[in-house]
TIPAVO-290439 format. One record per residue (C-alpha): z, y, x; residue number from 1. Coordinates in steps of 0.02 Angstrom, whole numbers, plus 50000, padded with zeros to 5 digits. Example, Ala and Ser with C-alpha at 12.3 -4.5 7.8 and 13.67 -1.06 7.14 Angstrom:
! TIPAVO-290439
SITE    up north  east zaro
SITE 50390 49775 50615    1
SITE 50357 49947 50684    2
***
This chain:
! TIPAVO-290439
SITE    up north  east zaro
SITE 51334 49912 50890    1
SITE 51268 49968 50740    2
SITE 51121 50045 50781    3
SITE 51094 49875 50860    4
SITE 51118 49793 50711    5
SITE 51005 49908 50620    6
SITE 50861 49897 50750    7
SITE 50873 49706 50735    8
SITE 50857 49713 50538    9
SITE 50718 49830 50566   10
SITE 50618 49694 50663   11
SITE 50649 49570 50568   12
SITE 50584 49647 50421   13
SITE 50402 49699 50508   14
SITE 50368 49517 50537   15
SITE 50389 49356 50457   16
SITE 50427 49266 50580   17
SITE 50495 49281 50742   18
SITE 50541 49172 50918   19
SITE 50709 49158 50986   20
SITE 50642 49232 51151   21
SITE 50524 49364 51086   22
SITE 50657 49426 50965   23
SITE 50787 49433 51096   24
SITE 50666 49542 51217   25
SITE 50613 49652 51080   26
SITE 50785 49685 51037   27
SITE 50853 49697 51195   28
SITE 50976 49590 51202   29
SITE 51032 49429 51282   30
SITE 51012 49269 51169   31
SITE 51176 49250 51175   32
SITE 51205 49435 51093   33
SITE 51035 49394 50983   34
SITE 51158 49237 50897   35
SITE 51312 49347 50867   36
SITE 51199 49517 50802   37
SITE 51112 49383 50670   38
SITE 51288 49326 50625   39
SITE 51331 49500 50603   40
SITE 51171 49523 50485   41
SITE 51237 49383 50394   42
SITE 51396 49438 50362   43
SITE 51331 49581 50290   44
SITE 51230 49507 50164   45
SITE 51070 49478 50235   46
SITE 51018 49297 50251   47
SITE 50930 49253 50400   48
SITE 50857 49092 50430   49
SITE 50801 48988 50567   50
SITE 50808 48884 50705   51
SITE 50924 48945 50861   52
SITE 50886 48896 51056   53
SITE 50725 48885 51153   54
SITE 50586 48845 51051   55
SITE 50684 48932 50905   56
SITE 50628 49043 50772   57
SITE 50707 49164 50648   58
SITE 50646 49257 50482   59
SITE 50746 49361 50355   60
SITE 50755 49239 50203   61
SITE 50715 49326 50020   62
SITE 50846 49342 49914   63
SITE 50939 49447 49788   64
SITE 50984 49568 49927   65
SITE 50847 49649 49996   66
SITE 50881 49750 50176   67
SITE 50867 49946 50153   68
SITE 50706 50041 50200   69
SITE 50714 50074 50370   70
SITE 50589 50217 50431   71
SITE 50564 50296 50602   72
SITE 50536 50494 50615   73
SITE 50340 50503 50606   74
SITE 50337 50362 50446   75
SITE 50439 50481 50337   76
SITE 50322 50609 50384   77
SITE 50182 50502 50337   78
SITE 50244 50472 50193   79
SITE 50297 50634 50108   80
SITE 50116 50686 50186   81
SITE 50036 50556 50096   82
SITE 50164 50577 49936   83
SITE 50089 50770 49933   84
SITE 49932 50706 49944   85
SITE 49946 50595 49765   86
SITE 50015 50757 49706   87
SITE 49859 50835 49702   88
SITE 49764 50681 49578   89
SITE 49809 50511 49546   90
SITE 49979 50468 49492   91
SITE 50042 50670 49526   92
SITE 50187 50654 49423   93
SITE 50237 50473 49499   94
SITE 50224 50555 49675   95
SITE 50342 50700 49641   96
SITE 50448 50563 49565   97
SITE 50439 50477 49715   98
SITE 50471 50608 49839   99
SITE 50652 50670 49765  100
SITE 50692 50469 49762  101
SITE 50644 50462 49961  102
SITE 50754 50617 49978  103
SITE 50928 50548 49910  104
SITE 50922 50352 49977  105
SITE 50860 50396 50160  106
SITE 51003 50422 50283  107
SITE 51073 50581 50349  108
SITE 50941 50620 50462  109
SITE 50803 50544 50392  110
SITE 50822 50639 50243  111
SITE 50841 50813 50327  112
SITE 50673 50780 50393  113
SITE 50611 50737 50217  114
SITE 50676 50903 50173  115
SITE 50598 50992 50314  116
SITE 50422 50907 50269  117
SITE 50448 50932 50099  118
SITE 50519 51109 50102  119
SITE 50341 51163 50247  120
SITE 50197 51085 50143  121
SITE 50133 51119 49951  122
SITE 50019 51034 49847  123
SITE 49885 51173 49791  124
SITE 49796 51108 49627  125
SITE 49637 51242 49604  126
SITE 49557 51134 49480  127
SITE 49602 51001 49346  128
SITE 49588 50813 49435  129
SITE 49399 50759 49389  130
SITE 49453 50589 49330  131
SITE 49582 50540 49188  132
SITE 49744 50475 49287  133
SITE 49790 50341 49157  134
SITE 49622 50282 49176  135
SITE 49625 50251 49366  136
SITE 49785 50169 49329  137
SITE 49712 50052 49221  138
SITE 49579 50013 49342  139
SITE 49699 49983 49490  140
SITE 49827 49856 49402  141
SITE 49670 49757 49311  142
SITE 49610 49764 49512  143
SITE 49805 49692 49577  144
SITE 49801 49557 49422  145
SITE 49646 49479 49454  146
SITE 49566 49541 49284  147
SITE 49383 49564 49219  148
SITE 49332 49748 49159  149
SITE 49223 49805 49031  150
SITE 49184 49991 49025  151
SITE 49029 50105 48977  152
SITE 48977 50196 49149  153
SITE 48866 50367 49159  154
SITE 48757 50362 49270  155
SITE 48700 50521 49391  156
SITE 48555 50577 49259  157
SITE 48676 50539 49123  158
SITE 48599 50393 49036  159
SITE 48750 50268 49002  160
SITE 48780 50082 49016  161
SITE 48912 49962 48978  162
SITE 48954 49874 49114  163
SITE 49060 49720 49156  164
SITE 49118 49676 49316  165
SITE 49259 49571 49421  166
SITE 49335 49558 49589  167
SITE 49357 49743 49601  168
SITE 49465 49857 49685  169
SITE 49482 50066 49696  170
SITE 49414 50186 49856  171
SITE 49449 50355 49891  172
SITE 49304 50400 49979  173
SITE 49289 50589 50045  174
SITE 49444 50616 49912  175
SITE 49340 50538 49776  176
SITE 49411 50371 49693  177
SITE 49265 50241 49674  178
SITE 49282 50080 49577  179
SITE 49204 49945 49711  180
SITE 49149 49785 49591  181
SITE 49033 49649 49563  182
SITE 48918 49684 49436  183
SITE 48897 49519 49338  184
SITE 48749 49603 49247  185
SITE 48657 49654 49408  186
SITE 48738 49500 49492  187
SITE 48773 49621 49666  188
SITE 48914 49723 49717  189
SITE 48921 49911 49657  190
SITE 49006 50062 49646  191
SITE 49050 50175 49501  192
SITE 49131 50335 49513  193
SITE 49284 50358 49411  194
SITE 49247 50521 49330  195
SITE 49106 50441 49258  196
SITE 49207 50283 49193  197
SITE 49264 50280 49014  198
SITE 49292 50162 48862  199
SITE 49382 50026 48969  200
SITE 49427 49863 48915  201
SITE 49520 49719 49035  202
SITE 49497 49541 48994  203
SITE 49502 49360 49049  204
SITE 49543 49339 49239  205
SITE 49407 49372 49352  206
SITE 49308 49270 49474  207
SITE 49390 49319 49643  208
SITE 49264 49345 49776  209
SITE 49281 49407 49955  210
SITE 49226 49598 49989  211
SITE 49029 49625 50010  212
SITE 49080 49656 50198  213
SITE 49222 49637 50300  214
SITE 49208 49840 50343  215
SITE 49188 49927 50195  216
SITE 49155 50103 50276  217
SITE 49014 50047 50357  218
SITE 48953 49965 50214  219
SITE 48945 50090 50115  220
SITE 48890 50227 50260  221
SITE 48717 50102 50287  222
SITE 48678 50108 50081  223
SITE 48784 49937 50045  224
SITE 48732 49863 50222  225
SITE 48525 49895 50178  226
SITE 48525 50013 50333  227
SITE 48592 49926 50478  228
SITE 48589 50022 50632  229
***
């Protein structure tokens, strides 16, 4: 029963929304069973809302208590994989952080796997990250809020610029972080490496554009959509 109960929470939180039927099926469970599981939910906190019988919909409503993380096998491995990963450059110290947090709040055997991953891999720094961590930092939360950027940018043959752009957001590309913006100078969409990115200064909100394509690698494998194939 509560594994049940725990599978149900776990759908219910990959979706917003869900029908009576499909919810039922995907649980697998009789509507009837579907009703009294939900009451369960509810008992224990977890507000779910909606409308019961055919037709019927439910959702998990947001509220002060939010349903625990629930992860199958191969998602904890992706993420203490993807944890090591940020150990190696951006945000290294937040990702170590964040991998003895995972460790202690997963359950019993979640965690032993956590501890297996962790205790088989190793992040392997040979060389010093090639781009200032609180800088990328800046970049990404003036990219989440919205904001205009100002910065002076070096160019390939060294000559520097100052730069202001909006509507941007940060790439790794070949396990190189790229600022993706447009250019209100050059009035196009570019991208500046970060390593090359200094002096940065985030002002008013920005002008919020859609991306220059809706596939971004192949955008930027056909030279910003010049070379189509």
């Amino acid at each position: 029963m509560a594994a049940r109960t725990l599978r149900l929470l776990t759908l219910l939180q990959v979706r917003p929304t869900w029908s009576a039927r499909e919810l039922a099926d995907r649980a697998g469970v009789s509507p009837r069973t579907l009703r009294r599981d939900l009451r369960r939910l509810s008992d224990l906190g977890y507000e779910v809302v909606g409308k019961p019988g055919p037709g019927g919909h439910y959702r998990l409503a947001a509220g002060t208590r939010l349903p625990p993380m629930v992860f199958d096998d191969d998602e904890v491995i992706a993420l203490i994989a993807g944890l090591r990963m940020a150990e190696s450059g951006f945000a290294s110290d937040a990702a170590t952080r964040a991998i003895a947090k995972l460790r202690t709040v997963l359950p019993r055997k979640l965690a032993t796997l956590a501890e297996e991953v962790v205790d088989h891999t190793e992040t392997v720094r040979l060389d010093e990250p090639a781009h200032d961590e609180d800088l990328l930092a800046v970049l990404t939360t003036a990219a989440a809020a919205d904001l205009a950027v100002r910065f002076t940018y070096r160019d390939q043959h060294g000559r520097e610029t100052r730069r202001q752009v909006d509507s941007s957001r940060c790439v790794v590309v070949r396990g190189r972080w790229l600022l993706l913006a447009y250019d209100l100078g050059r009035e196009d969409w570019r991208t500046f490496r970060v390593d090359r990115v200094r002096d940065v200064e985030t002002g008013s909100p920005a002008v919020r554009r859609s991306p220059p394509a809706a596939d971004l690698a192949d955008w930027l494998r056909t030279d910003f959509g010049r070379n189509v194939r």
